[in-house]
C-alpha positions as CSV (number, residue, x, y, z in Angstrom):
1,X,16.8,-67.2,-141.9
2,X,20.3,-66.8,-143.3
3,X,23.4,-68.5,-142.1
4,X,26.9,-67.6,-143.0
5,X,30.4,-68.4,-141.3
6,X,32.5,-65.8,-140.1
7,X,34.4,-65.1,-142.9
8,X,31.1,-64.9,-145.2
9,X,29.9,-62.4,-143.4
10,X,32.7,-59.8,-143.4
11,X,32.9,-60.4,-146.7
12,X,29.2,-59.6,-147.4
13,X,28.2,-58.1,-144.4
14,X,26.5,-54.5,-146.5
15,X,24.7,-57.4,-148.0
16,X,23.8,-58.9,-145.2
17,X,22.6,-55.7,-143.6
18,X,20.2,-55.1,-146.7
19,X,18.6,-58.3,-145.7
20,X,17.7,-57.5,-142.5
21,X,16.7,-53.9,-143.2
22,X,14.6,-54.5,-146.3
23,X,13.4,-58.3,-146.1
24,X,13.2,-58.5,-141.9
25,X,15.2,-61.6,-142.6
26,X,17.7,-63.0,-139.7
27,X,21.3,-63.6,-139.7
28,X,22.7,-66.5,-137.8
29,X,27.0,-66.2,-138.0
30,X,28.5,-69.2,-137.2
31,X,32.2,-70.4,-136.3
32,X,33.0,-73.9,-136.8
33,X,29.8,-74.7,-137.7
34,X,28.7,-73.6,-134.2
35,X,26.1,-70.5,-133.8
36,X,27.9,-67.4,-132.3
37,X,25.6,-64.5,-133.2
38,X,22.4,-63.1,-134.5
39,X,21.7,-59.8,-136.3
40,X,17.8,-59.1,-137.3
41,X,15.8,-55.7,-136.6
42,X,14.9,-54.0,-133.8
43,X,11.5,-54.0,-132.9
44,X,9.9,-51.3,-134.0
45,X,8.9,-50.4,-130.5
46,X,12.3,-50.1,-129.0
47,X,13.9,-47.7,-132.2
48,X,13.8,-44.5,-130.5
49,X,12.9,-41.6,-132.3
50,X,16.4,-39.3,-133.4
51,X,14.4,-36.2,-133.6
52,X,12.2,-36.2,-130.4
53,X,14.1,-35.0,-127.4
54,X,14.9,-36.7,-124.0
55,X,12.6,-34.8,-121.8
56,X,15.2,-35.8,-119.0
57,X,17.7,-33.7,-120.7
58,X,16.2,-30.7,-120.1
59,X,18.6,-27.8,-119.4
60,X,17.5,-23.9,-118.1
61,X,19.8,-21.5,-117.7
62,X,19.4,-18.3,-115.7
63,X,21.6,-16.0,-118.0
64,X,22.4,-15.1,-121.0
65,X,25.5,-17.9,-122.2
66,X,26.4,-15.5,-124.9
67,X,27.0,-12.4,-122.9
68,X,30.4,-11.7,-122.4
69,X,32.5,-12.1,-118.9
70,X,32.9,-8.9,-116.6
71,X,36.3,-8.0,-116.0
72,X,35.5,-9.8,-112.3
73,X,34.3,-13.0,-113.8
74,X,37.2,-14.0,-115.7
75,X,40.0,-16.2,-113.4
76,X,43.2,-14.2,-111.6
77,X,45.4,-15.5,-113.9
78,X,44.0,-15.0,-117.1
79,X,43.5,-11.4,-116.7
């Protein structure tokens, strides 16, 4: 476990980072000597996955999004 002050770890917080993301180690920042906040890893349980999609996003659409408007379709003032 590392512990810095405040200051510290603006000052060396890419270092910091590197610690937690190579080494699993935790971060305690302190102010006044007092614990404030903790950064370690997620588990690797809750990461979630950037390239697998939300399967409550789904989205079907009953046309063709790049056919153009009808004369019709497009709003009275813009014609």
């Amino acid at each position: 476990m590392i512990t810095v002050n405040t200051h510290e770890a603006k000052t060396k917080l890419s270092a910091l980072l590197a610690a937690v993301e190579q080494r699993g180690e935790t971060v305690i920042i302190c102010r006044n000597g007092k614990p404030v906040a903790q950064m370690k890893a997620p588990d690797v349980a809750s990461r979630a996955d950037p390239v697998k999609a939300d399967p409550a996003l789904h989205v079907l659409l009953h046309y063709d999004p790049t056919e153009p408007l009808t004369h019709e379709e497009w709003p009275s003032e813009s014609r």
